[in-house]
ZADO-1210 file (C-alpha; in nm, 4 decimals, padded with zeros to 6 digits):
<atoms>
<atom x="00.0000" y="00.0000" z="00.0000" code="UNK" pos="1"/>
<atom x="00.3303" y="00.2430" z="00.0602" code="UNK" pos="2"/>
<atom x="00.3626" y="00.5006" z="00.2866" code="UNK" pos="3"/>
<atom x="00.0972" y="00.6328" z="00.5026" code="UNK" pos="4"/>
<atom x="00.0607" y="00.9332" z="00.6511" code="UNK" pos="5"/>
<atom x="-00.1572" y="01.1377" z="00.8118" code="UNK" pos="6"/>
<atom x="-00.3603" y="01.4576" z="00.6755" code="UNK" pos="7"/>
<atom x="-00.6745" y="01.6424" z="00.7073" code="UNK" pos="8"/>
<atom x="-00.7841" y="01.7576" z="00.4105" code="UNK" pos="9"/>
<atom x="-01.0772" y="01.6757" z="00.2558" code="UNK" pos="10"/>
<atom x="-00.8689" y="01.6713" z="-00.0669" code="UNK" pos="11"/>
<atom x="-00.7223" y="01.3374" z="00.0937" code="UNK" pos="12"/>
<atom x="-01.0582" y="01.1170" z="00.1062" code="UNK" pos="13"/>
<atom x="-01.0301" y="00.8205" z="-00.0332" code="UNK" pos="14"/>
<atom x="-01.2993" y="00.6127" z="-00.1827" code="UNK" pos="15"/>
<atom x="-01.4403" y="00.4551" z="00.1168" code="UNK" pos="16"/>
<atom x="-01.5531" y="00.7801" z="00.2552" code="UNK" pos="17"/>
<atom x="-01.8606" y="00.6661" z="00.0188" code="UNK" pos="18"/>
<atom x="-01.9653" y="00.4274" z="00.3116" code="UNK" pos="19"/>
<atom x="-02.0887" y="00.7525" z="00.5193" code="UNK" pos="20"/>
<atom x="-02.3351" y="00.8642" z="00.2299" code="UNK" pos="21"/>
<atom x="-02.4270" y="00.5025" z="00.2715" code="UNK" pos="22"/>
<atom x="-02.4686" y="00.4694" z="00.6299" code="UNK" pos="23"/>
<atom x="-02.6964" y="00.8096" z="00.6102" code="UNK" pos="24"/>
<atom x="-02.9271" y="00.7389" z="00.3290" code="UNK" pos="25"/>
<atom x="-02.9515" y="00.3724" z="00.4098" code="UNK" pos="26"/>
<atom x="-03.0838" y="00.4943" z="00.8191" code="UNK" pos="27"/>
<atom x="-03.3068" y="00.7566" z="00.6202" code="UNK" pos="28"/>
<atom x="-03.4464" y="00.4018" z="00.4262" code="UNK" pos="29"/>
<atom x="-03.4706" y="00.2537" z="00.7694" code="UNK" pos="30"/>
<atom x="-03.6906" y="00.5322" z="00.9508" code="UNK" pos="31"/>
<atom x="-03.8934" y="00.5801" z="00.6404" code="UNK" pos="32"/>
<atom x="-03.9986" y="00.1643" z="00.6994" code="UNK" pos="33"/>
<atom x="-04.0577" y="00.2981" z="01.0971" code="UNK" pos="34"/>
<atom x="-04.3030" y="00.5236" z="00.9808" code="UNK" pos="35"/>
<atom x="-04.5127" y="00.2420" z="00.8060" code="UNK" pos="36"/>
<atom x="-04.4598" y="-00.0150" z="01.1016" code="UNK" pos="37"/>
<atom x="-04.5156" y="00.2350" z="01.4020" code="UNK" pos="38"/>
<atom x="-04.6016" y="00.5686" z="01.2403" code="UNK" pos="39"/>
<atom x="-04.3011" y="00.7739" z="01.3308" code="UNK" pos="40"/>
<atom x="-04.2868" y="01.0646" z="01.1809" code="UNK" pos="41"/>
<atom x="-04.2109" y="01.0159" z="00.8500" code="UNK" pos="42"/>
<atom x="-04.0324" y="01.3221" z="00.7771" code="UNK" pos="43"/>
<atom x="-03.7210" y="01.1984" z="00.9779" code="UNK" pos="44"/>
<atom x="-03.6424" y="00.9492" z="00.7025" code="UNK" pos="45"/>
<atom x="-03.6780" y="01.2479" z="00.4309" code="UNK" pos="46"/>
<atom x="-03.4261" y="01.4470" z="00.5801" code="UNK" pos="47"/>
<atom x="-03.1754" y="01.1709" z="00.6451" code="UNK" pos="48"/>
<atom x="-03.2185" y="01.0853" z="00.2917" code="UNK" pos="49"/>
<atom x="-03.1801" y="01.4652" z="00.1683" code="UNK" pos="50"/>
<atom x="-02.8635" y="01.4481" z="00.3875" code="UNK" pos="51"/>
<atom x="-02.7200" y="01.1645" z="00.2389" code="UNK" pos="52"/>
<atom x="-02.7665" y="01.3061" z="-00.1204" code="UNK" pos="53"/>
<atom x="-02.6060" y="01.6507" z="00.0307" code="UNK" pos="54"/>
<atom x="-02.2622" y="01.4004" z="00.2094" code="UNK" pos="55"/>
<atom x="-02.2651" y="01.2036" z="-00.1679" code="UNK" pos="56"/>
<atom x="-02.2459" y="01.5759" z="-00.3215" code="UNK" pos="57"/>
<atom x="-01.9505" y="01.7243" z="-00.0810" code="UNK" pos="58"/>
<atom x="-01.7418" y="01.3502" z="-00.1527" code="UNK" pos="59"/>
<atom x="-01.7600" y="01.3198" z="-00.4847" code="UNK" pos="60"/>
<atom x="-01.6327" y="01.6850" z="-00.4897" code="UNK" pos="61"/>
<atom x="-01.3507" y="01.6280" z="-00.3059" code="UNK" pos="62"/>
<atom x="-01.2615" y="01.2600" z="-00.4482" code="UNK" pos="63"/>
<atom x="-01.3274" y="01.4523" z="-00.8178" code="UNK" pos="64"/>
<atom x="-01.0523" y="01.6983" z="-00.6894" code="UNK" pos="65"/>
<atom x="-00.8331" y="01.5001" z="-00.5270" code="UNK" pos="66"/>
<atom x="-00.8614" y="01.2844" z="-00.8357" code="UNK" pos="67"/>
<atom x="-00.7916" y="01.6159" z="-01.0405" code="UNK" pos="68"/>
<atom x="-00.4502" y="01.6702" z="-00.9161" code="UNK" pos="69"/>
<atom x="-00.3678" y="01.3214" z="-00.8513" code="UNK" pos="70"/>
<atom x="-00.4825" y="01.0606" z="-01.1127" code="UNK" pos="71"/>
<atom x="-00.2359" y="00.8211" z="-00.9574" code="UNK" pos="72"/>
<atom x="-00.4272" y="00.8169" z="-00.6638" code="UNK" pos="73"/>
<atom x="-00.7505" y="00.6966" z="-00.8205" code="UNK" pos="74"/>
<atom x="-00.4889" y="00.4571" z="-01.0056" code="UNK" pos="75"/>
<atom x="-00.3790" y="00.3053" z="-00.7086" code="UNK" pos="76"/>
<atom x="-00.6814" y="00.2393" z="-00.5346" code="UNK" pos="77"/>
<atom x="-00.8755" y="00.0920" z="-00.8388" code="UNK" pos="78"/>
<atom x="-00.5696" y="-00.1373" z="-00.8727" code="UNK" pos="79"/>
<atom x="-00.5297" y="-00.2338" z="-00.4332" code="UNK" pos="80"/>
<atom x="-00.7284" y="-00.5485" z="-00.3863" code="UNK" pos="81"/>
<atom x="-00.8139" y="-00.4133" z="-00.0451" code="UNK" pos="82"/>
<atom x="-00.9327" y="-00.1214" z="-00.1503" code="UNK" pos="83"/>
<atom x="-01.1319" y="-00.1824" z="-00.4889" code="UNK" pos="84"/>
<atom x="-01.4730" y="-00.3086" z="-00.3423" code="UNK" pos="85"/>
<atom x="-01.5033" y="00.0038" z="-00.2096" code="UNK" pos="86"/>
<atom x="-01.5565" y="00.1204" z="-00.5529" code="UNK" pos="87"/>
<atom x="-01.9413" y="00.0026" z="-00.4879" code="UNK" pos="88"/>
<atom x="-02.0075" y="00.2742" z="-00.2379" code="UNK" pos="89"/>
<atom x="-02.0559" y="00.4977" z="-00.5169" code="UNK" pos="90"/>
<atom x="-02.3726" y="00.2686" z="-00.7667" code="UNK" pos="91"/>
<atom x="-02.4454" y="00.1793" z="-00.4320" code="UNK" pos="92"/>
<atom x="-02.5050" y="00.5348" z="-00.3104" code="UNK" pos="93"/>
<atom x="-02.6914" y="00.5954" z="-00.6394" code="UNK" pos="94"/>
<atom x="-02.9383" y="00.2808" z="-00.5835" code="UNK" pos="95"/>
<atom x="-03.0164" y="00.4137" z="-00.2280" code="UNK" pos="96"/>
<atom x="-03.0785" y="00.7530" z="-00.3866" code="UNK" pos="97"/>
<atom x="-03.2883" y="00.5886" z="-00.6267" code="UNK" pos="98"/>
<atom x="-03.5222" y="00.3921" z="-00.4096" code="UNK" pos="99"/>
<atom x="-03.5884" y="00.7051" z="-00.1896" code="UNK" pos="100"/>
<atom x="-03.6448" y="00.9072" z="-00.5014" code="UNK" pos="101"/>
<atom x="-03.9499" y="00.6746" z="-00.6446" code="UNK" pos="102"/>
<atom x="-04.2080" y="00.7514" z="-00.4063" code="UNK" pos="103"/>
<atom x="-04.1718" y="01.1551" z="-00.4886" code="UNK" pos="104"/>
<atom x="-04.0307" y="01.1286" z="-00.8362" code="UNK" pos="105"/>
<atom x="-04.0592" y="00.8036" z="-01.0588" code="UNK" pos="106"/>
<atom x="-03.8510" y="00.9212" z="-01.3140" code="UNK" pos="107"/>
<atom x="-03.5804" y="01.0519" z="-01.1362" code="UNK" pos="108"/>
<atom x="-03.5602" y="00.7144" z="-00.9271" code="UNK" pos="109"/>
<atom x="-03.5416" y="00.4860" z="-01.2734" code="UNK" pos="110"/>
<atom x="-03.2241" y="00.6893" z="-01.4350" code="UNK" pos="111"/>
<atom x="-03.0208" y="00.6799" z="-01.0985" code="UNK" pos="112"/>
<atom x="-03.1418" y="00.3293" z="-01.0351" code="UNK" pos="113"/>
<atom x="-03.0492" y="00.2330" z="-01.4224" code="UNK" pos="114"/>
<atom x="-02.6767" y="00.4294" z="-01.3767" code="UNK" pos="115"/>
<atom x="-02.5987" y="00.2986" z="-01.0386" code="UNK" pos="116"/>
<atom x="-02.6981" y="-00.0895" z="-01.2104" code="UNK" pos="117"/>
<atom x="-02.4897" y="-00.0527" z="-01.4717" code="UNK" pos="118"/>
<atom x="-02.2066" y="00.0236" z="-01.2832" code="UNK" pos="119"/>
<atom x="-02.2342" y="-00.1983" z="-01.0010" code="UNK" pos="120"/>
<atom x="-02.2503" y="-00.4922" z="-01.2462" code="UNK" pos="121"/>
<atom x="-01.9205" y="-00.3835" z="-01.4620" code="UNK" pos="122"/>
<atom x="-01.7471" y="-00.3414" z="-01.1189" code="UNK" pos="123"/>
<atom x="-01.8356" y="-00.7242" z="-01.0202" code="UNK" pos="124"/>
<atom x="-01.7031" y="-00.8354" z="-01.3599" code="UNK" pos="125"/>
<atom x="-01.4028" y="-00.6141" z="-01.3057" code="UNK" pos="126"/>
<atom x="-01.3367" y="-00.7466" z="-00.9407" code="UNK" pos="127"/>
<atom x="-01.4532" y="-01.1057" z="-00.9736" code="UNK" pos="128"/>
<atom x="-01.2171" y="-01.1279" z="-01.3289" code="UNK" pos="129"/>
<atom x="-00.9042" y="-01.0472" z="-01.1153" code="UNK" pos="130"/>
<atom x="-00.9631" y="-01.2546" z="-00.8162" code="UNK" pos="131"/>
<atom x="-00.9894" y="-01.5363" z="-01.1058" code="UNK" pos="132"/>
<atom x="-00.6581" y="-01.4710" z="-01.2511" code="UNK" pos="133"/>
<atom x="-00.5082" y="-01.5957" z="-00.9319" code="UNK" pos="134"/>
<atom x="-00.1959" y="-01.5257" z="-00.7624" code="UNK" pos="135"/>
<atom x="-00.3283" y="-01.3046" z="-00.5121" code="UNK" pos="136"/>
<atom x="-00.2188" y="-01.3223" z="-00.1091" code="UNK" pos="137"/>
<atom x="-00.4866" y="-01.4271" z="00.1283" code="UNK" pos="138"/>
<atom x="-00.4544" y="-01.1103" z="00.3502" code="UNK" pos="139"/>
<atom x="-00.6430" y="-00.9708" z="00.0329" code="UNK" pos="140"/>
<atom x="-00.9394" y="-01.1224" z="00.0893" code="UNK" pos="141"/>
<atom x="-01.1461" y="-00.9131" z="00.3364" code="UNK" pos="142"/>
<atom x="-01.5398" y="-00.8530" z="00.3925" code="UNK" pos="143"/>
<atom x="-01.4930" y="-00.5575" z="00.2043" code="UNK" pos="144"/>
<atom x="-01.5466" y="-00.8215" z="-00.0526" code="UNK" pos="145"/>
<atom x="-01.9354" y="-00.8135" z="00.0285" code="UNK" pos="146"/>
<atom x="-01.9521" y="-00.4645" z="-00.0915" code="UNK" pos="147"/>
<atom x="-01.9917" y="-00.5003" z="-00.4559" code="UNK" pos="148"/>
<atom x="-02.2600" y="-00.8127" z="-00.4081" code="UNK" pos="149"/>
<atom x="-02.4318" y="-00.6229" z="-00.2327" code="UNK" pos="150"/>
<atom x="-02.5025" y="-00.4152" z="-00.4884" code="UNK" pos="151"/>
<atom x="-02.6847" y="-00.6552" z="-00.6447" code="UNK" pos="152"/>
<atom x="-02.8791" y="-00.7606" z="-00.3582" code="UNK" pos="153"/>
<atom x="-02.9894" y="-00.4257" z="-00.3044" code="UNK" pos="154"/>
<atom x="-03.1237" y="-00.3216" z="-00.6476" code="UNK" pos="155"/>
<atom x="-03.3975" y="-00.6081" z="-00.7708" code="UNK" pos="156"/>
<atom x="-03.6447" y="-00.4494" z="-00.4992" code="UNK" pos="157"/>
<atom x="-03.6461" y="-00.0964" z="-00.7124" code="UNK" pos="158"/>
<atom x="-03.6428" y="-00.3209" z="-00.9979" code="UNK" pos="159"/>
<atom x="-03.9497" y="-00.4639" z="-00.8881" code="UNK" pos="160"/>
<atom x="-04.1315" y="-00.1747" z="-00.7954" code="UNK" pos="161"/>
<atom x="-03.9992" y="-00.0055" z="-01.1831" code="UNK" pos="162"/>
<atom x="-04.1456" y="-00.3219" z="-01.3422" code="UNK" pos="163"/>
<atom x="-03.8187" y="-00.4741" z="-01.4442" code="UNK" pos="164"/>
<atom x="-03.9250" y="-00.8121" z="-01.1938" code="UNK" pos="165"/>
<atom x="-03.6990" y="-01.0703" z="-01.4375" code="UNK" pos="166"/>
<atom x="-03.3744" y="-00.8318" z="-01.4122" code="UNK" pos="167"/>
<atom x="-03.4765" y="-00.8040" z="-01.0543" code="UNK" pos="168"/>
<atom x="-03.4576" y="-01.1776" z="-01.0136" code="UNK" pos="169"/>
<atom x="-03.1258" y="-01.1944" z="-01.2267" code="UNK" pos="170"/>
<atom x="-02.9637" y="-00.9535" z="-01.0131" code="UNK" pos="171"/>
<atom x="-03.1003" y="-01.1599" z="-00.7147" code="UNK" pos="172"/>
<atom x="-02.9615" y="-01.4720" z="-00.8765" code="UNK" pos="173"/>
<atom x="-02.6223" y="-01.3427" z="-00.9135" code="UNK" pos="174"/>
<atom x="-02.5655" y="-01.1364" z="-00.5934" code="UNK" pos="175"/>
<atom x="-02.6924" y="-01.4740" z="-00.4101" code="UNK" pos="176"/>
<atom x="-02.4847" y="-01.6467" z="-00.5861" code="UNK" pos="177"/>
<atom x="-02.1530" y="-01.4117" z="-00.4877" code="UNK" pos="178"/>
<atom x="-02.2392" y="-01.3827" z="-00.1562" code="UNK" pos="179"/>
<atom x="-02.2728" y="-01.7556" z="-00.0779" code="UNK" pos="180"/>
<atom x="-01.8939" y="-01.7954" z="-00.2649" code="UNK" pos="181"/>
<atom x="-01.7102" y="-01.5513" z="-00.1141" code="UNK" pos="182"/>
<atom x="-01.8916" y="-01.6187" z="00.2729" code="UNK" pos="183"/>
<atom x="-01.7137" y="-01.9648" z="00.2161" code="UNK" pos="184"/>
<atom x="-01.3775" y="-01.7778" z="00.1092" code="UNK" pos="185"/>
<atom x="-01.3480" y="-01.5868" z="00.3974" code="UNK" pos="186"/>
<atom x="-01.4633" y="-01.7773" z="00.6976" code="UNK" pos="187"/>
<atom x="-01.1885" y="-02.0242" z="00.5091" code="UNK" pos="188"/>
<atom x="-00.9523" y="-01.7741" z="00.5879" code="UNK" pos="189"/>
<atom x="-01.0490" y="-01.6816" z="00.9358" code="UNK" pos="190"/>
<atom x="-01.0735" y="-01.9992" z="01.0395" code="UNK" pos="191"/>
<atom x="-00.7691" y="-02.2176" z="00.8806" code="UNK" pos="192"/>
<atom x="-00.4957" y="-01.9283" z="00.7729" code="UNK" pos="193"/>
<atom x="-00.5646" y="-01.5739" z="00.9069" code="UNK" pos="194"/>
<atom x="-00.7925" y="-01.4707" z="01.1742" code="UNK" pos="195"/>
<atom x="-00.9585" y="-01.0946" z="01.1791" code="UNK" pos="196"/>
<atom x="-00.7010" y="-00.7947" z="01.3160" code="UNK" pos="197"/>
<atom x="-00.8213" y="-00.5334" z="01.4991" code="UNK" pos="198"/>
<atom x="-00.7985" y="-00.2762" z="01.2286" code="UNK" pos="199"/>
<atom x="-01.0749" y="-00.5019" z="00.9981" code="UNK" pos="200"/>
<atom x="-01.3437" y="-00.5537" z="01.2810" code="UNK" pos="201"/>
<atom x="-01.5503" y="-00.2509" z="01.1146" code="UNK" pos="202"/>
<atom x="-01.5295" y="-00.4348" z="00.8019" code="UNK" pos="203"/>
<atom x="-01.6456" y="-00.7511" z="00.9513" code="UNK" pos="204"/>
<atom x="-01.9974" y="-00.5610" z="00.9860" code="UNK" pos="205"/>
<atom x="-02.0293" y="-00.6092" z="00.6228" code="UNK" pos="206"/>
<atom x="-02.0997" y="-00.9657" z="00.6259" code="UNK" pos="207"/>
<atom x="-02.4679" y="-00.8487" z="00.8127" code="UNK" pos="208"/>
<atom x="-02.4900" y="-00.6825" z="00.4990" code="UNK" pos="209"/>
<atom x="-02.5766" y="-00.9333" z="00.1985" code="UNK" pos="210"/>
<atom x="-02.8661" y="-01.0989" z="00.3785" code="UNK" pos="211"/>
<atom x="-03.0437" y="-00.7965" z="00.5057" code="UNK" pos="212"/>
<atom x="-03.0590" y="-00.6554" z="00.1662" code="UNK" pos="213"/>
<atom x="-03.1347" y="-00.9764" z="-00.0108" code="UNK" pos="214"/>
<atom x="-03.4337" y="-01.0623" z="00.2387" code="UNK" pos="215"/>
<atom x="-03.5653" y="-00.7407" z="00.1866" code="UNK" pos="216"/>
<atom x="-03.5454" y="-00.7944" z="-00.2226" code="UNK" pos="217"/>
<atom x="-03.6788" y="-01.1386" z="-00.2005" code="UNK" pos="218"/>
<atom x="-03.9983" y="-01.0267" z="-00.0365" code="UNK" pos="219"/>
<atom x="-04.0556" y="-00.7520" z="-00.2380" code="UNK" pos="220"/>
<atom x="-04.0289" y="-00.9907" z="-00.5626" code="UNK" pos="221"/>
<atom x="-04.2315" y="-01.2871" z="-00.3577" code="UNK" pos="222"/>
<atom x="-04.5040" y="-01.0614" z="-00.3142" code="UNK" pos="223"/>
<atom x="-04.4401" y="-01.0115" z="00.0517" code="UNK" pos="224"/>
<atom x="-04.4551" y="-01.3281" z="00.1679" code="UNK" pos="225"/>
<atom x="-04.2846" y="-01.5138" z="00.4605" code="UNK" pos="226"/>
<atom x="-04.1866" y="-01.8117" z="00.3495" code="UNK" pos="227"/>
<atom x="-03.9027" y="-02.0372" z="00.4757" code="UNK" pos="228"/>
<atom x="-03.6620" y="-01.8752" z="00.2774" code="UNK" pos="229"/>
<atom x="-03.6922" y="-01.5798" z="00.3212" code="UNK" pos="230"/>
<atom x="-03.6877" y="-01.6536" z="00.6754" code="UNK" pos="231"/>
<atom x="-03.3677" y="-01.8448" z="00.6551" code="UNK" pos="232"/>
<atom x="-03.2366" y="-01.4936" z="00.5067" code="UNK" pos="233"/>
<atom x="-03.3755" y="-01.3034" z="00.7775" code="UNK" pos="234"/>
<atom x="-03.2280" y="-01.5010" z="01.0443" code="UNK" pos="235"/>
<atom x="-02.9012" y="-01.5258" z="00.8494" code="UNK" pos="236"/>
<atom x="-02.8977" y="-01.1662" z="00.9018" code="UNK" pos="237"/>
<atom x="-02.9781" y="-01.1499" z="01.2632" code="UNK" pos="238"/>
<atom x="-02.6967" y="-01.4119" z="01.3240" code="UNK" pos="239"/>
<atom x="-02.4221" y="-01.1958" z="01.1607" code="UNK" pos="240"/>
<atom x="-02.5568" y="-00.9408" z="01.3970" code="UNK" pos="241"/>
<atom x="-02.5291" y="-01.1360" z="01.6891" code="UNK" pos="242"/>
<atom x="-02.1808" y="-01.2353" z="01.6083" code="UNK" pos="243"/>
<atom x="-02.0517" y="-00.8708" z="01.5321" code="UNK" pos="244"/>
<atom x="-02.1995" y="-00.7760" z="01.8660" code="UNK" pos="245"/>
<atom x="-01.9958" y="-01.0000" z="02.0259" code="UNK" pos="246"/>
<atom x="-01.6687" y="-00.8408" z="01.9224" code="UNK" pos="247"/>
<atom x="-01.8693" y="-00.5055" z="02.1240" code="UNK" pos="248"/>
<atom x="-01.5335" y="-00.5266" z="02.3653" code="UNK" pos="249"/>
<atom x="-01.2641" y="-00.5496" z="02.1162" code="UNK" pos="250"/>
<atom x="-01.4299" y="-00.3225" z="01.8769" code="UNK" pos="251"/>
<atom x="-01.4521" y="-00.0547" z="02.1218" code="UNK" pos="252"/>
<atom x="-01.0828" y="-00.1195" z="02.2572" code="UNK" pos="253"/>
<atom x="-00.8951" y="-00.0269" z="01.9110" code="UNK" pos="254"/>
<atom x="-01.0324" y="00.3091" z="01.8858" code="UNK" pos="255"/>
<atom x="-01.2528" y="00.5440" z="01.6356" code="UNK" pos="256"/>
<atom x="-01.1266" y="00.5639" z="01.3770" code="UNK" pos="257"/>
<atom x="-01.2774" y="00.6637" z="00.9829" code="UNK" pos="258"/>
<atom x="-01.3512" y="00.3012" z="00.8983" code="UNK" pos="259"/>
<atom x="-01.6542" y="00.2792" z="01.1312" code="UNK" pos="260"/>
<atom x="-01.8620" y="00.4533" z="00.8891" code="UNK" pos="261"/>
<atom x="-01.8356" y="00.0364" z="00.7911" code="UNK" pos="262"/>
<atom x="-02.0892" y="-00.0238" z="01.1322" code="UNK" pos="263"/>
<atom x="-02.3155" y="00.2018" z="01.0025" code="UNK" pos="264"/>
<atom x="-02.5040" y="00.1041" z="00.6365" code="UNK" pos="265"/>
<atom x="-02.5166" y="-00.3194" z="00.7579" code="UNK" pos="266"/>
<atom x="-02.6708" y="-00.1447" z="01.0801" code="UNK" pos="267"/>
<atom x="-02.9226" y="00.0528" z="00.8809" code="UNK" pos="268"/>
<atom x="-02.9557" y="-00.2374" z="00.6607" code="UNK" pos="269"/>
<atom x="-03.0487" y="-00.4916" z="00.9768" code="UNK" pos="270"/>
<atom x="-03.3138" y="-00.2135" z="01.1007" code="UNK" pos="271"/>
<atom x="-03.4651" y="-00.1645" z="00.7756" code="UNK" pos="272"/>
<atom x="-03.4508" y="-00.6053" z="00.7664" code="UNK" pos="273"/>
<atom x="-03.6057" y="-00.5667" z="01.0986" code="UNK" pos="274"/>
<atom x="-03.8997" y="-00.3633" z="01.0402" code="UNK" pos="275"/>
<atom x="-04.0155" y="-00.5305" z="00.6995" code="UNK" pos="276"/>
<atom x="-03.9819" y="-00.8797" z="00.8834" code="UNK" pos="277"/>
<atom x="-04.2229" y="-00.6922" z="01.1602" code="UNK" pos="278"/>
<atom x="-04.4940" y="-00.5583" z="00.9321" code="UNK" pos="279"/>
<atom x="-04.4708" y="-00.8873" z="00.7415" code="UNK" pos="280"/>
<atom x="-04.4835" y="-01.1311" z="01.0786" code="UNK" pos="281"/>
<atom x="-04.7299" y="-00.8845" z="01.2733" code="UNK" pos="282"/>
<atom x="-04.6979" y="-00.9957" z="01.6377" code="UNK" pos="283"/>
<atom x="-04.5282" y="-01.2817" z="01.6286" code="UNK" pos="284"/>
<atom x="-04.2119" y="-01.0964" z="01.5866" code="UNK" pos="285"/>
<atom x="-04.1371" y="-00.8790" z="01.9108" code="UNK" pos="286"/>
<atom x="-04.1209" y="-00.4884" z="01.8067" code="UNK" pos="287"/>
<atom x="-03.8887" y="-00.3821" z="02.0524" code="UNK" pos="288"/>
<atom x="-03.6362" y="-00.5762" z="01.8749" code="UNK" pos="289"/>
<atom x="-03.6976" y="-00.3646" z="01.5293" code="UNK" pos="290"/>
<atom x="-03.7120" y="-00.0732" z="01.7515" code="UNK" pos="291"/>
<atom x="-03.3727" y="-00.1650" z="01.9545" code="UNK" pos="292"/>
<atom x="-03.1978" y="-00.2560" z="01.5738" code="UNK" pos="293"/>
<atom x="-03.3202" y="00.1252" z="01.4167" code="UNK" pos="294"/>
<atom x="-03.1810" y="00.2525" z="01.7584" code="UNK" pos="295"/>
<atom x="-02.8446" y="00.0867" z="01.7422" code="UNK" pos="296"/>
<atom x="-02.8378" y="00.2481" z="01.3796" code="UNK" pos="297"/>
<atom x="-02.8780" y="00.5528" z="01.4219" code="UNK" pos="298"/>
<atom x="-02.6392" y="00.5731" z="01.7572" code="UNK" pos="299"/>
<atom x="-02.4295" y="00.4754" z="01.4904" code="UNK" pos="300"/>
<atom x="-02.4359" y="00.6800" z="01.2340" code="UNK" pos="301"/>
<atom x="-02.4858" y="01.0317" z="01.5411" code="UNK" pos="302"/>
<atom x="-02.1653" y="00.8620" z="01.6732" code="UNK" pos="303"/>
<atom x="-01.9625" y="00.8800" z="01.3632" code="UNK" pos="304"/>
<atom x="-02.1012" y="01.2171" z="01.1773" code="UNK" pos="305"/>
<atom x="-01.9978" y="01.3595" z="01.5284" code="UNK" pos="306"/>
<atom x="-01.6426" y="01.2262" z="01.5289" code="UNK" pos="307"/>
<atom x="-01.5716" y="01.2778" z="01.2109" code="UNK" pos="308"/>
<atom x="-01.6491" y="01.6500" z="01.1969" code="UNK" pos="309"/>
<atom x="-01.4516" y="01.6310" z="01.5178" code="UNK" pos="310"/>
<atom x="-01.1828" y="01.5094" z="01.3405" code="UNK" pos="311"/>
<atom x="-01.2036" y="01.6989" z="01.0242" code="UNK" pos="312"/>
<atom x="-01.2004" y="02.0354" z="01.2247" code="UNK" pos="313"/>
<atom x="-00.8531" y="01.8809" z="01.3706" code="UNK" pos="314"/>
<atom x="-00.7412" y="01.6964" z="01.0935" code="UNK" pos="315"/>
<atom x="-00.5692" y="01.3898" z="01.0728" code="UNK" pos="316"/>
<atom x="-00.8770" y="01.2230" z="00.9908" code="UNK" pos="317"/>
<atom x="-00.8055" y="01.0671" z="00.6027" code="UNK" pos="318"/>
<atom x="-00.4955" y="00.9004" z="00.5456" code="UNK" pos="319"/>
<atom x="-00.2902" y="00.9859" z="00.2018" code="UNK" pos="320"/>
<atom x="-00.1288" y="00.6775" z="00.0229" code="UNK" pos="321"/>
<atom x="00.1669" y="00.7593" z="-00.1080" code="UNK" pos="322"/>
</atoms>
């Protein structure tokens, strides 16, 4: 990766600064699902959502500038293995945008969900072509992985709702598909060559990830039905959960740092899980446990913003790769 060291200029953000647009526009999802399961105000999901667009606006600047006067920088993280699935922060940014666009503008919501497609599914050919060719150390391989997968677990329910239920099921299909293959990869490597360092336990949050959003896509192209799958999915979910939690003590031991903007979108992702599972189950599933899941989120995501303008105002917060 080179040299590392610290600055804080915006200038210096590097690609996975995406996650926080993520982690913001996926809680707005979540409390706009809180509204239809408890009738919370609805308007605090609008906002969130308004802020992530506003967070995605002030990033791209400063990635498009950094970019600008450093093309080697954008070189060399398209071309780290560790760093490249974070590409997917930025189609998936635009499918978040697009699914909270819909409900106010239909058109708007189909072009960014079309754009952010597109590009999510030439970044899995780009990054599933290069772990094929081989070679590559096993340090490499790190939930970051998820990330691009993701993607496509988190677009078929806007494809649904556009009409487009076949490419839904396709993208459904394939980001099952990934997920299932690269769970097996890394749990391989946690458990028989390399265990998790401190410095990845944000990242591990990403495995919550894949089955929140592909319960949530699998319902909506089922026709809202429970049915043993898409329980298995659901419970998938809440297991990754559980087992994140459990790492509360070592998590909190290494110290804020950028990369938990990671906790935040698999947290928003579990609470929005949480709430469609509710209005789906009615009162067989507990609320408070929805309720306790949107709360963790959006600790979460108070926590970082606050830390991270803390840190921006003393710098030091992005690291430059030299």
């Amino acid at each position: 990766m080179g040299e590392v060291k610290n600055s804080g200029s915006i200038a210096d953000v590097p690609v996975s600064a995406f996650a926080a647009v993520m982690g913001i526009a996926g809680l707005g999802a979540a409390w706009r699902r809180a509204g239809l399961a408890f009738g919370v105000a609805p308007w605090i999901g609008e906002v969130l959502i308004f802020a992530g667009v506003l967070v995605f606006a002030w990033i791209a600047a400063a990635y498009g500038r950094k970019t600008m006067y450093s093309p080697q920088s954008l070189r060399a993280e398209f071309d780290d293995m560790t760093r490249v699935s974070f590409f997917a922060c930025v189609p998936l940014s635009l499918q978040l945008f697009a699914a909270g666009a819909m409900p106010l503008d239909r058109a708007t919501g189909a072009m960014m969900w079309g754009v952010g497609t597109l590009f999510q599914f030439i970044l899995v050919l780009i990054i599933v072509r290069r772990w094929m060719a081989g070679g590559h150390f096993r340090r490499y391989f790190q939930p970051s992985l998820f990330l691009p997968s993701a993607g496509l677990l988190l677009g078929p329910a806007s494809a649904f709702h556009l009409g487009f239920s076949e490419a839904g099921w396709m993208m459904f299909s394939f980001g099952l598909l990934l997920w299932i293959i690269f769970l097996v990869l890394l749990f391989n490597r946690f458990i028989f060559d390399m265990p998790m360092a401190d410095a990845e336990l944000p990242l591990l949050a990403i495995t919550v990830t894949p089955p929140a959003l592909a319960f949530m896509s699998y319902t909506a192209l089922n026709g809202q039905m429970l049915d043993p799958f898409a329980r298995f999915l659901f419970y998938a979910m809440l297991f990754f959960l559980i087992l994140i939690l459990s790492h509360f003590e070592r998590i909190v031991r290494s110290g804020f740092s950028f990369s938990w903007w990671a906790f935040t979108f698999p947290a928003a992702a579990a609470a929005s899980a949480a709430l469609e599972y509710r209005m789906a189950a009615g009162p067989d599933f507990p609320a408070g446990l929805s309720l306790a899941i949107l709360g963790l989120a959006t600790l979460l995501v108070i926590y970082c913003a606050v830390r991270t303008l803390m840190g921006l105002h003393s710098g030091g917060l992005f690291p430059e790769i030299k």
